[in-house]
N, C-alpha and C positions, 0 to 999 in steps of 0.2 A: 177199560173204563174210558167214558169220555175226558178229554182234557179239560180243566179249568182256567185259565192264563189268570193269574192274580195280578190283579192291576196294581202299581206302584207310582208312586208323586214323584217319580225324576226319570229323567234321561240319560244315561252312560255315552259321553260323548269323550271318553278320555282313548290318546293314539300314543299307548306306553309301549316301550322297549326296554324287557328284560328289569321293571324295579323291584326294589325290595319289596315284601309286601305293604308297609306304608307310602311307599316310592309312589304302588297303586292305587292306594286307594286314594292320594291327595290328586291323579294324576285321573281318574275319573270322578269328573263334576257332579255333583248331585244338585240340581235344579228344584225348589221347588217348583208346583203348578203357578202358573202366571203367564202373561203375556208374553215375556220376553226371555229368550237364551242367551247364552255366548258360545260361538262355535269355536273348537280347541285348536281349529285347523288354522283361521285365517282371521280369528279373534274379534269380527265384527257381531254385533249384537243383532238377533234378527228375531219376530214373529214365532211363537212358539208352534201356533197354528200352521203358520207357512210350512215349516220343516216336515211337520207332522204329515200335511197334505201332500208333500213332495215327496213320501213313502221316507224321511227321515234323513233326508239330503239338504245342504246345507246351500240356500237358494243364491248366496253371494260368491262361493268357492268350489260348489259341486263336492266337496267332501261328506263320505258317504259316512251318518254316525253310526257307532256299532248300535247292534238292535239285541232287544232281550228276546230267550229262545221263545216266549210265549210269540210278541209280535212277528218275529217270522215265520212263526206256522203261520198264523191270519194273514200275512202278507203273500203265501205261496198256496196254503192249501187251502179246499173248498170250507165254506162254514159248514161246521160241524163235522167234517169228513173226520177228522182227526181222532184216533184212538189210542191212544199212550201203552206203551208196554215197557215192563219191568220196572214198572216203578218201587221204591220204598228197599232198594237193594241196599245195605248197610256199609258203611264207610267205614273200614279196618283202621285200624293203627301199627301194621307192621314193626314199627323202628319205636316203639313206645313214647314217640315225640311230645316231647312237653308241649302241653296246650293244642294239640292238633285236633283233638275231640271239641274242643270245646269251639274251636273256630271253626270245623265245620257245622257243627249246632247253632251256632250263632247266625250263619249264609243261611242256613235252610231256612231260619226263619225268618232274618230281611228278605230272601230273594221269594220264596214259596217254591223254590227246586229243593229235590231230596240229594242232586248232585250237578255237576257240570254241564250235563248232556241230558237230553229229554230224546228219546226215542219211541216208535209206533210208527204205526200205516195211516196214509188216507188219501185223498187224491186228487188229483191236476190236471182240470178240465175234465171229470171222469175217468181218469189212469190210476188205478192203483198204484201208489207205491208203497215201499219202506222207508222212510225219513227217520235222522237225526239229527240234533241242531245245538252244538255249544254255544254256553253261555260264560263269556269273558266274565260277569259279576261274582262267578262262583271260583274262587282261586286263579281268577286268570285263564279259565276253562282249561286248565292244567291235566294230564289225564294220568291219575289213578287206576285203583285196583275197579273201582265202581264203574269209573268212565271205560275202561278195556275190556268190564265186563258186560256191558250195556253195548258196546258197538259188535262183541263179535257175537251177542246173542241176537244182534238186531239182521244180520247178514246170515245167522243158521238158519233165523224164522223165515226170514224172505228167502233163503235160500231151498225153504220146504214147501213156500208159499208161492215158490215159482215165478215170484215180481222183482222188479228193480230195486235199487236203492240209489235215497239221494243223501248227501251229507253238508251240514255247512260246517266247516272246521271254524274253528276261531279259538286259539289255544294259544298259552306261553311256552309249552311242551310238557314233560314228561313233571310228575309232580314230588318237588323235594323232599315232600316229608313222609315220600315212602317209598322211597329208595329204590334199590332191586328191584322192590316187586313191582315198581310203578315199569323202570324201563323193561320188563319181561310185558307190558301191555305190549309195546310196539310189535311185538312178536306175536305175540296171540291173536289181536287183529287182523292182521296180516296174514296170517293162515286162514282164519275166517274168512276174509278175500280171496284167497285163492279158493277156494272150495265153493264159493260161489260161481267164481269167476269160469270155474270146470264146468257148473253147470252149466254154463251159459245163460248166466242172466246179467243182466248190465248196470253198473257198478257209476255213476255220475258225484263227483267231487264240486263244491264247490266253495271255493279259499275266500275268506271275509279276513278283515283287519282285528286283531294281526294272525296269523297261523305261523307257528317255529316249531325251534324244536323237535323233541320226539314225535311230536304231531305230524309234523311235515314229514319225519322221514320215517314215516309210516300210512296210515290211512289216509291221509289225508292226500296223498301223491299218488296213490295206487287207482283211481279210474281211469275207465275207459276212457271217460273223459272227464275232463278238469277244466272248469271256468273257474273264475275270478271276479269280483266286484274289482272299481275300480280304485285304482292307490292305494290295494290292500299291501300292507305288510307281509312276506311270506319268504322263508328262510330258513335252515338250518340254527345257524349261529346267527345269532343277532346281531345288529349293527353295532353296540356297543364293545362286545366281549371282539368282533374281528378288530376295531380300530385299535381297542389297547392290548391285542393279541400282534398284530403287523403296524404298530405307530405309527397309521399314516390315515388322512380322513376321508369316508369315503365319497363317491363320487354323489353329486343329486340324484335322486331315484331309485338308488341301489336297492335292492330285495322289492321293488314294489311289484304291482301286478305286471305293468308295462314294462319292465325289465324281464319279467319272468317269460312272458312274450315271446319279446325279440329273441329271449336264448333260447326257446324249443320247448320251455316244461311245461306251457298250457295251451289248450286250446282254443281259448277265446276269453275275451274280457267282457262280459255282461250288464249292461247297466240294472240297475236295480228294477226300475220300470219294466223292463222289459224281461225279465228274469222267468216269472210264470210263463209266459209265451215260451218261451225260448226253448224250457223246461219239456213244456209239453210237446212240441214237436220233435225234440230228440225221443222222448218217450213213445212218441206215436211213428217213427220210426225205427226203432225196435221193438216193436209190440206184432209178432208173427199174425198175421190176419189174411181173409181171400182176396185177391187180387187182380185185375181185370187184365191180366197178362194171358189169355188162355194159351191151350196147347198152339204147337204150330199147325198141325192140320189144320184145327179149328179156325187158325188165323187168318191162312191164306182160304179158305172158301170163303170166309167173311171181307177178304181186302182182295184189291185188284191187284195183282204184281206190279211192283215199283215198275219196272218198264213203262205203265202205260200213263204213270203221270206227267202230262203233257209239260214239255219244257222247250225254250227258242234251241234254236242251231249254236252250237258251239264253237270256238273259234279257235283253229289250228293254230299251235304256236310250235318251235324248235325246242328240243329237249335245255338247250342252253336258254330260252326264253323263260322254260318252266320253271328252272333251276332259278331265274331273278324273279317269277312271280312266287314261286313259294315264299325268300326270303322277303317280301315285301312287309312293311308297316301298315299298307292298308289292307292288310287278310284279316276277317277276323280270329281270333284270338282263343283260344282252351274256354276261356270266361264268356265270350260271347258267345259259344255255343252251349254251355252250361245254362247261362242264365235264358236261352232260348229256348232248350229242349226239355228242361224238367222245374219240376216245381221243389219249392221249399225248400231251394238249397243254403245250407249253414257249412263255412266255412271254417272247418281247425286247422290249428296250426304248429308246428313244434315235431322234434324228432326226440323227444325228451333227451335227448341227450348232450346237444351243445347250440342247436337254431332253430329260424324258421327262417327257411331258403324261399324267396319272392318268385324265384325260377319257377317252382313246382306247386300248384294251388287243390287244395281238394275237399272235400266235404262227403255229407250226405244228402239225398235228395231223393224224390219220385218223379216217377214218371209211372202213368194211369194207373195210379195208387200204391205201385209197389215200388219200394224201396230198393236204392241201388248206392253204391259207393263208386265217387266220380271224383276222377282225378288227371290233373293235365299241368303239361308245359305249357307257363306263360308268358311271352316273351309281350313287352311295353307298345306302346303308338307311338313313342314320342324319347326324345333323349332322356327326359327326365324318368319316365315311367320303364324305361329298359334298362337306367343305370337300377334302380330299387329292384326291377326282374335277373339282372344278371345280362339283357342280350337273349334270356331263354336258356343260358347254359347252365344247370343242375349242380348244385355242390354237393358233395357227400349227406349234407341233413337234406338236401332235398329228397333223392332217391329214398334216406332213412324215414321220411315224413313219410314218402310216397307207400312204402312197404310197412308201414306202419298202419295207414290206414286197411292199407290191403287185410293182409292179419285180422283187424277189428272187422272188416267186412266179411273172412270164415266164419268168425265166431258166429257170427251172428245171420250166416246164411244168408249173403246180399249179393247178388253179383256187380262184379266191377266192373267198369266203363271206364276208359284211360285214351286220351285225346294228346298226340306229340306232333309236337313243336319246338324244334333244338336244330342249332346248328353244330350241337357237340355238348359231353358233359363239360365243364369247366377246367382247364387244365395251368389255372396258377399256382403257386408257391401253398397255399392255405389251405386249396382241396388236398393234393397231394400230403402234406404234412397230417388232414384228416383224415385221410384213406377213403380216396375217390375210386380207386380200383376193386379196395375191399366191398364198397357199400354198391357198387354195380352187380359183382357176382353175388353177394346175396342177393341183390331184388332176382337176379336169371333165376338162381337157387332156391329159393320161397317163390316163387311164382310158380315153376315148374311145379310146384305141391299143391296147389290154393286147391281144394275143392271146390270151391264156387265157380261159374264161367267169368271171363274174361273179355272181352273185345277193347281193340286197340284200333283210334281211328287217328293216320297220320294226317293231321288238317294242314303241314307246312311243311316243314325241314325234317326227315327223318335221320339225324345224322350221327352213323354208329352204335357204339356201345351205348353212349348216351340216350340214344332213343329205343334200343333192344333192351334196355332195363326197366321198360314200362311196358315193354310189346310181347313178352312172352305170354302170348292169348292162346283161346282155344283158335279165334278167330282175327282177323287184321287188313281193314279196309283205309284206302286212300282214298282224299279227295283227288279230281281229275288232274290237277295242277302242282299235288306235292310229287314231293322227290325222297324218297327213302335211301341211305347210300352207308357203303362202310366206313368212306369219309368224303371231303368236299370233293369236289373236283380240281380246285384248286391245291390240295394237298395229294390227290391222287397224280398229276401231275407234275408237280415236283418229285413225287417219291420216284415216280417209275421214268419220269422223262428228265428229272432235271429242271424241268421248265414251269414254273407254276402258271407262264400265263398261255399255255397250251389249255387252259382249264375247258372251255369250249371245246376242243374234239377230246378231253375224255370225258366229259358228259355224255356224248354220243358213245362211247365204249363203255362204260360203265352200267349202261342199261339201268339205270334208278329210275323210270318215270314209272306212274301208274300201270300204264300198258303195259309198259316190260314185264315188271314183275306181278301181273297176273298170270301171264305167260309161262312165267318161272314158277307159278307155286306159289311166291312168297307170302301173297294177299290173296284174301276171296272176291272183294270186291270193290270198284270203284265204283263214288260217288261225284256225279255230274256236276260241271260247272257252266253255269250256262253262260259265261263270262269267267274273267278271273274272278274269286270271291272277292267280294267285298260290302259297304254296308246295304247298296242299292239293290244286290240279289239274296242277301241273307234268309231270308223269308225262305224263297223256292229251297237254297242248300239244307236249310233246317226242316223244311216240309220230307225234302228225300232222306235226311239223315235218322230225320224221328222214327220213321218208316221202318227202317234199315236197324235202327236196336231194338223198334218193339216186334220183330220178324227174331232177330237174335235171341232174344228173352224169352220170345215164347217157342223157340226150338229145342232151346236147353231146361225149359221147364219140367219137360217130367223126365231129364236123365240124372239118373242116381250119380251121387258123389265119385266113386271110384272110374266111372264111366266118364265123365267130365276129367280128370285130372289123365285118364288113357290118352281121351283122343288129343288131349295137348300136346303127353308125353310124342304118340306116333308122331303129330302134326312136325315135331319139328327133328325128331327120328330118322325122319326121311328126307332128309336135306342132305 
């Protein structure tokens, strides 16, 4: 049935942690209609209208208010798309709770929900999806037997139905007055995710204020990808029960979206305004469609071989010359060839499991229409922007970011593009103590498997392990002027001579320049500089480089999976 949103005379503007049930409800404001609010966040009184027109953001503080599930459909999905499913599912009383029947009778009726969560299909710029969307008015959007049974039926249908699903969590966790059965949700959902997640279809989270609890450590953490509004609350254990759990206060910002961030568990932080957009282009990049990639045959009768596009004379330099034009500050960068050669690229972030490494940057994006997962070492211009990169040197969650995205690009049939830049993984006291060694041999180890193709193009430093954990390609092109090596030259010499400032003649022995190692195998092909790169020729190197993936892409477009992952395995077999 089509949805109805039952309109109501207030605005939930309350940012509670963990109260009692009256804790909550004193703790969201009930407004009548009128001209004027007061925001919870920074307590000025402001334009009822203004807030409204600001999609519900608070115009003197940026505080985002929570929204009821009705207005978030209307604010994401098309009018009228919206078609509700399983509604009127009945709310048990397990634990035979005094008064818990009667308090959920009571919501249904203030709120016009039959429970916490409202789920159905409808769509996003034309995308079908599966959307559901908790509602904090209903217990806190607490999840129950109804709420666990509504999310994993929502994921079998869409999972029959072949489409995505979106979710806005906003929950206090698991729901007290039903005990057991309530924490056996987190588990049932969570199967239901996985049995989507097999089919491969794509699974998008998206954390609003507050999400805890069982919530979090369940559905709500489980997508592909995970945004966040901003200065959402989101956390296991809530801020109160850790302080008087470890008596000590915690830090400003702790569990917010931008903590969740910097430690790895989300992907990006979404402004509301922009949410629907943002939406739709992840969508519309995993939505399998034709593609203007065609065969290779097809390719090269239609294009002139890169040889013939015209470029100036090049200018000889000494392999030690190479070796300081690679490491330079003014080459561009992983990010400026990204943002030059493909379209609509969206940057995540996180290894869900402890950061997000500045080192290593990647997203998704297209190029002539089809979808690809692009990933690079990014080393800074400047002291300030290399201290936040690392130098370009990789710490253990970066490799883990990197091979992470990798992974989501099988799933989903994308081939990776992977651009290095390192003068070494990172080798201080914090990688080590993270297992910098462990997380390089898995990337060798899972990449050696990927199905999907690969190319790896060293635009700078290719140095070590550090750069071979992003380079086990089917394929692996240098620009003219990098240098790929087993380590610097400077450290090759001190190893073998003692001398580190012998570093100029073993550059010359070590054969790292482009040339060498086409020579050797190691790469297919060099990309021309018709100068050292920089921002004055970027243009010509991007014109050859674009070239150069969509020749890649449409080579490996009609070889089957197993065949793609062979000619890896021989490619580097034979070393």
């Amino acid at each position: 049935m089509a949805f109805a949103f039952k309109k109501t005379n207030y605005i939930s503007i309350g940012r509670g942690r963990e109260e009692k049930e009256e804790e909550k409800q004193a703790a969201t404001l009930v407004i009548p209609e009128g001209m004027w609010m007061k925001c919870a966040n920074c307590g000025e009184t402001v334009y009822t209208e203004d807030v409204e027109m600001n999609n519900y953001i608070c115009p003197k503080c940026s505080y985002n208010f929570r929204l009821e599930a009705g207005k978030r459909l209307e604010m994401v999905l098309e009018n009228g798309s919206f078609q509700e499913w399983d509604h009127g599912l009945k709310t048990t009383n397990p634990l035979d709770f005094e008064g818990y029947p009667e308090k959920v009778s009571a919501l249904q009726t203030k709120t016009g929900l039959d429970e916490a969560v409202i789920t159905g299909e409808g769509l996003v710029h034309g995308q079908k999806l599966a959307v559901g969307v908790c509602d904090s008015r209903f217990l806190m959007g607490s999840m129950g037997q109804v709420v666990g049974e509504k999310i994993a039926r929502l994921f079998e249908r869409a999972t029959a139905k072949k489409i995505p699903v979106v979710i806005f969590a906003c929950s206090g966790g698991a729901r007290m007055q039903e005990g057991i059965i309530s924490l056996m949700q987190m588990a049932k959902t969570s199967q239901a995710i996985k049995r989507h997640n097999d089919a491969g279809q794509l699974y998008i989270s998206v954390l609003t204020d507050p999400t805890t609890g069982g919530v979090t450590a369940s559905f709500a953490m489980l997508g592909d990808i995970i945004l966040a509004e901003p200065g959402a609350l989101i956390g296991f254990a809530g801020p109160r029960v850790i302080e008087q759990t470890i008596g000590q206060k915690l830090p400003e910002g702790f569990q917010r979206s931008e903590f969740l961030l910097q430690h790895g568990f989300i992907d990006a932080i979404v402004n509301r305004s922009d949410l629907k957009d943002v939406l739709s282009e992840i969508l519309m990049m995993h939505t399998k469609k034709p593609d203007r990639i065609n065969t290779y045959e097809h390719y090269r009768k239609k294009n002139a071989p890169i040889s013939r596009i015209p470029m100036r004379n090049n200018v000889d330099m000494t392999t030690w010359e190479k070796v300081q034009t690679a490491r330079s500050n003014t080459r561009p960068s992983a990010l400026d060839y990204i943002n030059e050669i493909f379209k609509n690229f969206i940057e995540f972030h996180g290894d869900r499991y402890y950061g997000d490494d500045g080192a290593v940057v990647g997203g998704i994006a297209t190029i002539s229409e089809m979808p690809v997962t692009v990933i690079g070492q990014q080393k800074g211009k400047n002291t300030k922007e290399n201290i936040t990169r690392n130098f370009g040197m990789p710490s253990p969650e970066g490799y883990r970011k990197a091979l992470r995205l990798m992974k989501e690009a099988e799933r989903f049939q994308r081939p990776v593009i992977c651009f290095v830049d390192t003068p070494g993984a990172f080798c201080g006291i914090e990688a080590e103590e993270r297992g910098q060694g462990e997380a390089i041999a898995k990337n060798l180890y899972e990449m050696s498997g990927l199905t999907v193709p690969v190319l790896t193009i060293v635009i700078g430093e290719g140095g070590s392990g550090g750069a071979l954990a992003m380079a086990v390609a089917n394929e692996v092109y240098m620009m003219e002027n990098a240098t790929y090596s087993i380590l610097s030259p400077e450290g090759f010499a001190s190893i073998l001579w003692k001398d580190s400032k012998r570093a100029e003649e073993a550059s010359q022995v070590m054969k790292i320049t482009a040339g060498d190692l086409l020579k050797l195998g190691v790469i297919e092909k060099i990309i021309p500089e018709v100068m050292p790169a920089g921002e004055e020729n970027l243009s010509d190197i991007v014109r050859y480089m674009k070239c150069y993936i969509k020749e890649f892409l449409a080579k490996y477009k009609a070889m089957d999976r197993e065949a793609i992952v062979k000619e890896r395995y021989e490619r580097f077999r034979g070393f």
